[in-house]
DOLOFI-599242 format. One line per field, with one value per atom (N, C-alpha, C): residue number from 1; residue in one letter; atom name; x, y, z. Coordinates in steps of 0.001 Angstrom, whole numbers, plus 500000, padded with zeros to 6 digits. Atoms other than C-alpha are relative to their C-alpha. Example, Ala and Ser with C-alpha at 12.3 -4.5 7.8 and 13.67 -1.06 7.14 Angstrom:
BEGIN
k: 1,1,1,2,2,2
r: A,A,A,S,S,S
a: N,CA,C,N,CA,C
X: 500890,512300,500900,499180,513670,499230
Y: 498810,495500,501200,498810,498940,501090
Z: 500000,507800,500000,499940,507140,500730
END
This chain:
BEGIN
k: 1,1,1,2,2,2,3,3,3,4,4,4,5,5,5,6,6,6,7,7,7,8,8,8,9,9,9,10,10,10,11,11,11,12,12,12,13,13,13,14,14,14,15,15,15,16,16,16,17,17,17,18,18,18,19,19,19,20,20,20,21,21,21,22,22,22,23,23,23,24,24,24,25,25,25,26,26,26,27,27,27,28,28,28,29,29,29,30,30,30,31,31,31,32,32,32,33,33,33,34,34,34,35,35,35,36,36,36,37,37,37,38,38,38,39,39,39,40,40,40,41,41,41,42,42,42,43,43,43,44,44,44,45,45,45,46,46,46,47,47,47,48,48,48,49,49,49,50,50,50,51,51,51,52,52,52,53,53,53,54,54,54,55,55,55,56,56,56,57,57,57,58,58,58,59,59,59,60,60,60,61,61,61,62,62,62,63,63,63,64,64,64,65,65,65,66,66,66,67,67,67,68,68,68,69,69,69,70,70,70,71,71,71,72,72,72,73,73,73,74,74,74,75,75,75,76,76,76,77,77,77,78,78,78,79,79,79,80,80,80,81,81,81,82,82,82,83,83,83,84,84,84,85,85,85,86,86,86,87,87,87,88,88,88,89,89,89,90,90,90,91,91,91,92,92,92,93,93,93,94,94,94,95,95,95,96,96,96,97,97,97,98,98,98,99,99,99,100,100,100,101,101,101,102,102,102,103,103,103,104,104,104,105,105,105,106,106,106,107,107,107,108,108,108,109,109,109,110,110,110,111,111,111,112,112,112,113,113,113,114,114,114,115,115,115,116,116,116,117,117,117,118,118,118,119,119,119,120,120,120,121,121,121,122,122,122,123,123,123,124,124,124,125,125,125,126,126,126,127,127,127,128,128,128,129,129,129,130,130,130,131,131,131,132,132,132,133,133,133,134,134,134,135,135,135,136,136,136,137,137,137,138,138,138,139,139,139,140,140,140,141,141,141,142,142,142,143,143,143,144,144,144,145,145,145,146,146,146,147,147,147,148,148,148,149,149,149,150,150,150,151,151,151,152,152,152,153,153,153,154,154,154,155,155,155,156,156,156,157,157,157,158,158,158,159,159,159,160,160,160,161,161,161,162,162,162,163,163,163,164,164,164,165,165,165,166,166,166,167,167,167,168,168,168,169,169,169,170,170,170,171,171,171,172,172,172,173,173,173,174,174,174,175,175,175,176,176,176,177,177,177,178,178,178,179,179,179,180,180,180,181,181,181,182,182,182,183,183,183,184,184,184,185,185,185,186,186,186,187,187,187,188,188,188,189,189,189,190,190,190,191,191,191,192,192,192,193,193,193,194,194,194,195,195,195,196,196,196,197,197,197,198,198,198,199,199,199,200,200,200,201,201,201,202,202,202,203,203,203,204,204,204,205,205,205,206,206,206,207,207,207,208,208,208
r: X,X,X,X,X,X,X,X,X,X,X,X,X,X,X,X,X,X,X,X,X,X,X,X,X,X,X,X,X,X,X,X,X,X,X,X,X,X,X,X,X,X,X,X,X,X,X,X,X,X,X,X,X,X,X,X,X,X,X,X,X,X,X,X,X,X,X,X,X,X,X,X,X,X,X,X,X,X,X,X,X,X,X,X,X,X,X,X,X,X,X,X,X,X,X,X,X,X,X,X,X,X,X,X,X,X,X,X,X,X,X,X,X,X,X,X,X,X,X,X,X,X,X,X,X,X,X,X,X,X,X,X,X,X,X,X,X,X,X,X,X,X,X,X,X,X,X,X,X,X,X,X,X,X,X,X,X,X,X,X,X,X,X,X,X,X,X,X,X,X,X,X,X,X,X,X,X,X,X,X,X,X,X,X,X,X,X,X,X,X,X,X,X,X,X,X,X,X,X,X,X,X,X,X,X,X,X,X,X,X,X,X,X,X,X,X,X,X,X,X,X,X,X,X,X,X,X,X,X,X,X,X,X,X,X,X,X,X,X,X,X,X,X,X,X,X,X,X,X,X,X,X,X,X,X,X,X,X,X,X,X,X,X,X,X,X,X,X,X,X,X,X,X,X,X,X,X,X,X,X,X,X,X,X,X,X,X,X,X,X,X,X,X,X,X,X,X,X,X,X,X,X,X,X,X,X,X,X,X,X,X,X,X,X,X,X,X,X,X,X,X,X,X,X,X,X,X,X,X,X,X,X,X,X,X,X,X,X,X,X,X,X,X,X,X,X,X,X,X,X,X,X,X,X,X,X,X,X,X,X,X,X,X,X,X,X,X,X,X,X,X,X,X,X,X,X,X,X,X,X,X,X,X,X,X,X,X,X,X,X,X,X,X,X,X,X,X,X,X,X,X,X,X,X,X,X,X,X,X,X,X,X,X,X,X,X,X,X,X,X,X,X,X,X,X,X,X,X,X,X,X,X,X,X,X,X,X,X,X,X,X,X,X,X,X,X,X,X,X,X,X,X,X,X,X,X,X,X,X,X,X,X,X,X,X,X,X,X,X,X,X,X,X,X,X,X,X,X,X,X,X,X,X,X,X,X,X,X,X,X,X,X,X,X,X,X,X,X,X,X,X,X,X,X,X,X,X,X,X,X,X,X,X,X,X,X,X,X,X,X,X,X,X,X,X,X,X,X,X,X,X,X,X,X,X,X,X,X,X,X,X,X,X,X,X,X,X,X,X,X,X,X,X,X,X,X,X,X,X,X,X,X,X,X,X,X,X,X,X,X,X,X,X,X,X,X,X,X,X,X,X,X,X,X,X,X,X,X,X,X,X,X,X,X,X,X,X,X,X,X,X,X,X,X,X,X,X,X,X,X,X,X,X,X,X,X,X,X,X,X,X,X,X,X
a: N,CA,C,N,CA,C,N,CA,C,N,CA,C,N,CA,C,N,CA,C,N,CA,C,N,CA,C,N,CA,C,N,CA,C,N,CA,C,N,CA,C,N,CA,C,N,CA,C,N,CA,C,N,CA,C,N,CA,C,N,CA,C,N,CA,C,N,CA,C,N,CA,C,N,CA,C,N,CA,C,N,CA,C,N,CA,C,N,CA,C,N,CA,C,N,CA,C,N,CA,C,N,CA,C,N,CA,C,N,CA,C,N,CA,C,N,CA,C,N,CA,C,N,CA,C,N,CA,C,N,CA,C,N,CA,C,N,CA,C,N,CA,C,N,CA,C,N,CA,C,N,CA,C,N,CA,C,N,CA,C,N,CA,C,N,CA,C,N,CA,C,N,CA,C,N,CA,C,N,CA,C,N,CA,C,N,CA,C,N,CA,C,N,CA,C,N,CA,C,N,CA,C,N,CA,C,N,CA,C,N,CA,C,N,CA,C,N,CA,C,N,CA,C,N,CA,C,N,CA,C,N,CA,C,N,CA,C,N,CA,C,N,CA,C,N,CA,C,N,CA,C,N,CA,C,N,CA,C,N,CA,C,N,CA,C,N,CA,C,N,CA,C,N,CA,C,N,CA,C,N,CA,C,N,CA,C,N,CA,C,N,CA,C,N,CA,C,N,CA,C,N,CA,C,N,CA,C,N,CA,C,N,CA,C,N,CA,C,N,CA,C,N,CA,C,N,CA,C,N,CA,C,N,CA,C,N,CA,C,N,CA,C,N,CA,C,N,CA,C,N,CA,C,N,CA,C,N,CA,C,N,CA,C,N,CA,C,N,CA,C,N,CA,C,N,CA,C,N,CA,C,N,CA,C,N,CA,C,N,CA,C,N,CA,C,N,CA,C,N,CA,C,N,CA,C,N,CA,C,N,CA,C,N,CA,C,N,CA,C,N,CA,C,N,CA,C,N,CA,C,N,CA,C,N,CA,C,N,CA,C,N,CA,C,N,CA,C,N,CA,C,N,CA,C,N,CA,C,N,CA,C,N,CA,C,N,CA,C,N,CA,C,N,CA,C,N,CA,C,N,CA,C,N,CA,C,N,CA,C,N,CA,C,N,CA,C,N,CA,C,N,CA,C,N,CA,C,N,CA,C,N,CA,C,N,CA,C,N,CA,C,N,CA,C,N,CA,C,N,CA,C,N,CA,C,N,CA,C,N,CA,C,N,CA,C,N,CA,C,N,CA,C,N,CA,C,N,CA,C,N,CA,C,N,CA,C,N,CA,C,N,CA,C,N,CA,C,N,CA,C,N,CA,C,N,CA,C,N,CA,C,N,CA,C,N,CA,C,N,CA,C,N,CA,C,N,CA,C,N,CA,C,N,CA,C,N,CA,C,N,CA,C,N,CA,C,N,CA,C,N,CA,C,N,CA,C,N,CA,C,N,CA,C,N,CA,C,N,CA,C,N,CA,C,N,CA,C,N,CA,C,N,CA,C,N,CA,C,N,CA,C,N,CA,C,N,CA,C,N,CA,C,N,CA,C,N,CA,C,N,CA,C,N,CA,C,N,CA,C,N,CA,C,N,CA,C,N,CA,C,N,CA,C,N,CA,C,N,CA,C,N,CA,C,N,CA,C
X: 500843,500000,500879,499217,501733,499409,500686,501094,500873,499629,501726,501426,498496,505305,499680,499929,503862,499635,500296,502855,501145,499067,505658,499913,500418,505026,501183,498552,507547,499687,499865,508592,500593,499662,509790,499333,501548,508711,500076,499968,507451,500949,499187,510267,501568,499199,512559,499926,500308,510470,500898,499739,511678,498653,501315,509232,499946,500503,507586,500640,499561,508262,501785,498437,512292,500133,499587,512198,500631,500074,512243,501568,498900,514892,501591,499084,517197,500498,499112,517379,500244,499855,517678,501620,498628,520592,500865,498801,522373,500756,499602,521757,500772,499316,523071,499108,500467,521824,500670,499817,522158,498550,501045,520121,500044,499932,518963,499143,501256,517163,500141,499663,517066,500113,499980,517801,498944,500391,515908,500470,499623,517950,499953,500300,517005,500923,498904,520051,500329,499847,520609,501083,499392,522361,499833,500010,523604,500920,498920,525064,499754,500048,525923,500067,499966,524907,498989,500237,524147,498289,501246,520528,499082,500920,517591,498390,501317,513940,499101,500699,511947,498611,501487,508243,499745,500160,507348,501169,498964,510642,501301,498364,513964,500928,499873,516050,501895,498515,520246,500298,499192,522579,501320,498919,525124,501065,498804,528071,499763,500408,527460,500811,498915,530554,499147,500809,528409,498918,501403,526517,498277,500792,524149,498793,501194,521652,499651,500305,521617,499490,500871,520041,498853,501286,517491,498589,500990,513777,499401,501201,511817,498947,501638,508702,500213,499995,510235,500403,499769,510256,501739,498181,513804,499673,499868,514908,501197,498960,516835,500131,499595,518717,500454,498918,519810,500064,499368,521959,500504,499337,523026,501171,498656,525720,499444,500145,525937,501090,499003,527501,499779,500153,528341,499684,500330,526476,500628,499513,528520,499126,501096,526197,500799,498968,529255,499555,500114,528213,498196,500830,525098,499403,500091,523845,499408,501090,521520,501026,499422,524286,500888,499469,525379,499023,501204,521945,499340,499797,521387,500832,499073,523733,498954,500696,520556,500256,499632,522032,500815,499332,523218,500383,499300,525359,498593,500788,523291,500698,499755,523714,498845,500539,522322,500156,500160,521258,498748,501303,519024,499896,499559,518236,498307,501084,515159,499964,499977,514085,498754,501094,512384,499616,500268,510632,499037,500848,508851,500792,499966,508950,501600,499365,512062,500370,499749,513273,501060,498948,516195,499952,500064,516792,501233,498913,519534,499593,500602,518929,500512,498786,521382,499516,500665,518849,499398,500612,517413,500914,498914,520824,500510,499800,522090,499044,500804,519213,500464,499101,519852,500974,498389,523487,500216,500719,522138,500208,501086,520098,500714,499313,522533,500912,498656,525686,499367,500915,523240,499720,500247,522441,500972,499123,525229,501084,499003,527547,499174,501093,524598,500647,500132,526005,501684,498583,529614,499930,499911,530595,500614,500230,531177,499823,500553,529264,500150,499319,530552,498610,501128,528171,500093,499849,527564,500784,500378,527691,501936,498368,531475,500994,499502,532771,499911,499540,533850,498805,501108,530387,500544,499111,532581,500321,499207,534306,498438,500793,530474,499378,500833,528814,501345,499617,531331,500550,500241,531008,499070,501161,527751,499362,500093,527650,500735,499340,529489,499254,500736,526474,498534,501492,522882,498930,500538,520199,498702,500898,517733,498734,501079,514236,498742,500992,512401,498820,501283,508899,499521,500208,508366,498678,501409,505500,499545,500198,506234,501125,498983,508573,500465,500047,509924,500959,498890,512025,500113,499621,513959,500796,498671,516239,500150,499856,517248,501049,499037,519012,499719,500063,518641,498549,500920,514935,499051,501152,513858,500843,499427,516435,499665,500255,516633,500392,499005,517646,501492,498296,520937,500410,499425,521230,500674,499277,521444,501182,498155,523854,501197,498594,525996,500580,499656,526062,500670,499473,526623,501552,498944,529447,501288,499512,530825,500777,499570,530822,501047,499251,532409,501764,498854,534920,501119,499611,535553,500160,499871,536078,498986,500823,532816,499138,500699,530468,498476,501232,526897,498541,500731,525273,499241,500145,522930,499900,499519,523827,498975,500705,521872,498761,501051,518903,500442,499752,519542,499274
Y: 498810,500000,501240,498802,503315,501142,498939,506610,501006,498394,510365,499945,500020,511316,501068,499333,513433,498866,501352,509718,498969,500785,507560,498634,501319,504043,499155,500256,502307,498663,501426,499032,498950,500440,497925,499084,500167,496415,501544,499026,498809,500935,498947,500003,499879,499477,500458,500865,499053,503384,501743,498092,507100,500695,499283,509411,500950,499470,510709,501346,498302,514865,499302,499629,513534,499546,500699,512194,500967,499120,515155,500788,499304,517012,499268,501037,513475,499914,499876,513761,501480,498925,517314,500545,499931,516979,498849,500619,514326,500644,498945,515818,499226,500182,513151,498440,501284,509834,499256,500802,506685,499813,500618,506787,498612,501478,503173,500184,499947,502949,498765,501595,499903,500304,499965,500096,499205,501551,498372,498669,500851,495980,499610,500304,495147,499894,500351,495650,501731,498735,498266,500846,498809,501443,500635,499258,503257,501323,498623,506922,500594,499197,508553,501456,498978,512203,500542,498988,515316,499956,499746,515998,501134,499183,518363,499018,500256,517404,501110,498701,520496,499079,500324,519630,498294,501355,516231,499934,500349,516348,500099,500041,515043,500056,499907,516553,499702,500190,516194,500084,499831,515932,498943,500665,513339,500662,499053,514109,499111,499995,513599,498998,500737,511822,498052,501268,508946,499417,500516,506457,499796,500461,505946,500957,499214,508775,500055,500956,507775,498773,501398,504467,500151,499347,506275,500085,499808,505927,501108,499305,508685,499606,500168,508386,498090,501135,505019,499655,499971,503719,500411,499685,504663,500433,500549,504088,501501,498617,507224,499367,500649,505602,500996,499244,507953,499774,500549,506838,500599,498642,508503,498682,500705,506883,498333,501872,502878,499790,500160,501141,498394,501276,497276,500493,500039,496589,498615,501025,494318,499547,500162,491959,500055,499559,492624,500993,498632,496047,499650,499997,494892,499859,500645,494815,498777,501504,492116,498864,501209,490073,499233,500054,489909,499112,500827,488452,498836,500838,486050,499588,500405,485528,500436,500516,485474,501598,498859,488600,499426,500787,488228,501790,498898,491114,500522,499355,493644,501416,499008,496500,501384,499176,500069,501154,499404,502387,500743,499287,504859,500398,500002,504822,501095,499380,506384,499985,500462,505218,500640,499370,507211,499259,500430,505847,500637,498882,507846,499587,500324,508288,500774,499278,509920,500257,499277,512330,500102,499232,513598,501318,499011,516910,500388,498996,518179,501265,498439,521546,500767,499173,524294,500748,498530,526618,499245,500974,523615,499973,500479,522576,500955,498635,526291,500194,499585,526803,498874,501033,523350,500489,499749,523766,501403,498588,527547,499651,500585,525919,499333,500886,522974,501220,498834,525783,500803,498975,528116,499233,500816,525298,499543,500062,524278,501087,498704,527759,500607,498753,529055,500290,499640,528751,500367,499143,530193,501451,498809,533555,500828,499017,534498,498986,500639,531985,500127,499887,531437,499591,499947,531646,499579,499850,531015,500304,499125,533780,500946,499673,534310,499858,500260,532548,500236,499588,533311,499551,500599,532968,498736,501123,531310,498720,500709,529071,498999,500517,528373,499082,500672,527667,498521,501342,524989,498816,501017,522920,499994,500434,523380,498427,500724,521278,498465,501270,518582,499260,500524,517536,500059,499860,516706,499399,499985,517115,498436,500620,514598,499914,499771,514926,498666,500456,512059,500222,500106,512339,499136,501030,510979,499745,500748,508810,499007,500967,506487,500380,499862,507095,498813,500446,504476,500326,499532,505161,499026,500671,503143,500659,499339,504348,499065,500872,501175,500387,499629,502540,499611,500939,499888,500455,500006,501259,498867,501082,497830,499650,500352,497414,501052,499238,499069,500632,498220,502006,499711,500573,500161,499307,500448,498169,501235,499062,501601,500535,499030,503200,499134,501188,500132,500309,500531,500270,501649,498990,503839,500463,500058,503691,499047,500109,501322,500200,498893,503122,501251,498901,505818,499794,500852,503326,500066,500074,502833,500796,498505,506252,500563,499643,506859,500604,498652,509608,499286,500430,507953,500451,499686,510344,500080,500576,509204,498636,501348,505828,498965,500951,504512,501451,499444,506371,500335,499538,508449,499449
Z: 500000,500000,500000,499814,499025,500354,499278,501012,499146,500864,499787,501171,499725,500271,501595,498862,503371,501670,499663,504772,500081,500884,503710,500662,499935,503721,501010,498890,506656,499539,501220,504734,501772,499330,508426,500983,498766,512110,500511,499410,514197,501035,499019,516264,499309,500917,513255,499160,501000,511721,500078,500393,510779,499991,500074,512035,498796,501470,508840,500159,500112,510095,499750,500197,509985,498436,501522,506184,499598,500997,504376,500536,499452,506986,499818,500498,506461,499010,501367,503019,499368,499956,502730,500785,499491,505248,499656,500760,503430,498892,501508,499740,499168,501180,497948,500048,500159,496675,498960,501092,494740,498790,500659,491900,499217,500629,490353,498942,501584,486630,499303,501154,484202,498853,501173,480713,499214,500533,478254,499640,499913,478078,500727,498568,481742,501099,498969,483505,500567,499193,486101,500071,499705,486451,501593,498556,489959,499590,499683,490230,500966,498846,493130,499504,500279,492804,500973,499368,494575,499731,499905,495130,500747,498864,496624,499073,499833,497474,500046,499900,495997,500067,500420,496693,499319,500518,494746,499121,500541,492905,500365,499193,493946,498372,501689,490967,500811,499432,490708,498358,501659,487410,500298,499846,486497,498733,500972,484006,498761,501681,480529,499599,500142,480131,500840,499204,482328,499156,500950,480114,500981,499183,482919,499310,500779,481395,498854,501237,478082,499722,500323,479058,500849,499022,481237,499157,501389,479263,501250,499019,480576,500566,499492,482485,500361,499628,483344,501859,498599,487144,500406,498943,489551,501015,498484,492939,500324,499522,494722,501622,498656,497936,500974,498973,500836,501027,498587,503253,501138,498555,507081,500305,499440,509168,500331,499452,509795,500727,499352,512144,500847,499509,513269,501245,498603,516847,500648,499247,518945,500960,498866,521150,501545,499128,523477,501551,499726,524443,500512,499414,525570,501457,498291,529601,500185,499536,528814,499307,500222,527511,501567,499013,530990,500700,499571,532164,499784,500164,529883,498758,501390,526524,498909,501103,524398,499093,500528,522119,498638,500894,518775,499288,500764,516346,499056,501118,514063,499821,500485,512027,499916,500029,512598,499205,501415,509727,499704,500207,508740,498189,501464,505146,499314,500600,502742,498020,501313,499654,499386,500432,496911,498851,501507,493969,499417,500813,491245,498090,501478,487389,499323,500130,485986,498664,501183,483227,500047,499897,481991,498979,500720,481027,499527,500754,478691,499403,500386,478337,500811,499173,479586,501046,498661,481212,501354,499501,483095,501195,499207,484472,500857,499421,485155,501132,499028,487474,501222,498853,489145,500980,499468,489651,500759,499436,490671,501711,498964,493583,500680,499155,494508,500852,499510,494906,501454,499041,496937,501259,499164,498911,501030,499316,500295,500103,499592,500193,500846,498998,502391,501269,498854,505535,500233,499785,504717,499742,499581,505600,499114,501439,502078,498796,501124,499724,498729,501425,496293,499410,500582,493934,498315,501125,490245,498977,501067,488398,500690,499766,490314,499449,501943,487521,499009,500956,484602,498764,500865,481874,499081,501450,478968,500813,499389,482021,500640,499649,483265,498817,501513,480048,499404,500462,479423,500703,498926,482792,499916,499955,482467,498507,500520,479098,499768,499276,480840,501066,499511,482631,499477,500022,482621,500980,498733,484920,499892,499717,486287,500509,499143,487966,500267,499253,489865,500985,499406,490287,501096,498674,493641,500158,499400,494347,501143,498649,497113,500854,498992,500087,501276,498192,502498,500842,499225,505253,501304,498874,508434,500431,499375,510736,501239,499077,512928,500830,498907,515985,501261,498669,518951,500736,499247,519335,501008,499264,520131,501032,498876,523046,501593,498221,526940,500155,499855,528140,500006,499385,529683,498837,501225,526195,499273,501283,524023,500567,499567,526928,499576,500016,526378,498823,501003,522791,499516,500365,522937,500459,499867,525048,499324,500528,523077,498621,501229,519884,499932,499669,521750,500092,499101,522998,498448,501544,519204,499156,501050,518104,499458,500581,516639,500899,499620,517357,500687,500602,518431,499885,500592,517501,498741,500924,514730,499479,500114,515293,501175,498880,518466,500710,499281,520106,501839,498601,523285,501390
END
């Protein structure tokens, strides 16, 4: 059963979901995905590329030089993957392995999967705006944001025809974010201190 992307369908069990208000903020603060398409010849294509989620369209651009968009049919189904931090869970690090053994290893991950119809657009004014939008997007929060139009036109106009843009029509959304919700308070401290133990941050990684 697929729900509106303000819904998003949780493909999981219940205490592995992504609350619906964090989807949009998740992939918005990643900003990049794997897109997946099939050729007609039935064999799949992946590119990792930059992305934003305007409204019902998650748009991005791969490089021209990349056959992957040339075997793209329009208006044909694709998968847009975005991934946050993962991280092996040792059943180690658990308190209840202390109580009784019954604990076994897993992996924690928060992921979000879009699927919708997709286009490609070659067309300069298309891309320019894009690449506009991405730049803006991420120079926003430096304290003198590079921009566009800072470059040199002749020097723009011919990076710009070294790519072409993409736009998936999103129609279904699922999302997980498995971070030891189904364990105990004293399980996640465990697993958090052990992460810590291990250099890693766990924030993002295990539930407070």
């Amino acid at each position: 059963m697929d729900r509106s992307v303000t819904d998003p369908q949780l493909y999981v069990p219940h205490f592995n979901v992504m609350v619906a208000d964090d989807v949009r903020p998740f992939v918005d603060e990643i900003a990049t995905a794997q897109l997946v398409t099939v050729g007609d010849d039935g064999l799949p294509d992946a590119t990792f590329l930059p992305v934003l989620w305007e409204g019902e369209r998650l748009v991005g651009h791969l490089a021209r030089a990349n056959a992957h968009w040339r075997r793209i049919i329009d208006g044909s189904p694709a998968l847009a993957i975005v991934t946050g931090p993962d991280t092996y869970v040792s059943p180690s690090w658990y308190a209840t392995k202390a109580e009784h053994g019954k604990v076994v290893p897993t992996w924690n991950y928060s992921a979000v999967h879009l699927r919708g119809r997709i286009r490609v657009h070659d067309d300069p004014d298309w891309v320019r705006a894009l690449v506009t939008r991405l730049s803006d997007r991420h120079e926003q929060p430096r304290e003198e944001p590079w921009h566009v139009t800072d470059a040199p036109e002749g020097f723009v106009t011919k990076n710009l025809r070294a790519i072409v843009g993409v736009e998936l029509v999103v129609e279904q959304v699922e999302a997980k974010a498995k971070l030891s919700q189904n364990r105990s308070d004293e399980d996640r401290a465990g697993v958090a201190a052990g992460l810590t133990a291990d250099g890693k941050d766990p924030e993002g990684l295990v539930l407070p």
